[in-house]
C-alpha positions, 0 to 999 in steps of 0.5 A: 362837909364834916365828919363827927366820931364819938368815943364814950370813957368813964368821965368824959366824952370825946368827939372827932371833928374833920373836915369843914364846918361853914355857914351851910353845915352849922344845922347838921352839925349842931343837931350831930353835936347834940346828938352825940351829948344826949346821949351821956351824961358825963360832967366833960365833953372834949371836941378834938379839933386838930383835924378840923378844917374851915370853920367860920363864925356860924361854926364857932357859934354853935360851939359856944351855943353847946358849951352854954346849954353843957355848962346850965347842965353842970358838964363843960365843953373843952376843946383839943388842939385846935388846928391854927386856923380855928385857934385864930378864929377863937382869937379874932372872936376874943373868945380864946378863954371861953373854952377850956382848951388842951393842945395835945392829948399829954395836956387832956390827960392830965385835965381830964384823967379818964380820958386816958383810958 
């Protein structure tokens, strides 16, 4: 089971993932991603990821589905510290340059300055 939190800035938005996203939670938890990016039309969207629990590849496929349908819109998906285990996994998958990705907010800010304020 996972929990998303929105928080809306002037160019970006942020959203906090924690606990898991597996097989079972992929449909929820694309339709609460979408729901939280529908209703912005900033170009950035950053997931933090550094309390995420298990994911799998279900998970990571919903991710690279939202970045795509973000990119087609001309807004981009960056990810937040990923916790290890997600890091690995964009790694097993051979996706790590996919997303651009920041290690810690210090990083975010300077990728994405509003994210600041």
């Amino acid at each position: 089971m996972f929990d998303l939190q929105a928080e809306s800035h002037n160019n970006v938005d942020i959203l906090r993932l924690t606990g898991d996203v597996l097989l079972a939670d992929v449909v929820e938890f694309n339709q609460r991603m979408k729901d939280c990016l529908a209703a912005s039309n900033v170009p950035q969207a950053v997931l933090d990821l550094s309390q995420a629990g298990r994911m799998d590849n279900a998970g990571l496929g919903v991710l690279v589905s939202i970045s795509t349908k973000l990119q087609g819109r001309g807004r981009r998906l960056v990810l937040l510290n990923p916790a290890p285990h997600v890091a690995q996994l964009l790694k097993d998958a051979e996706i790590e340059g996919f997303f651009p990705t920041c290690e810690s907010e210090e990083e975010l800010k300077g990728y994405t300055p509003d994210a600041a304020e």
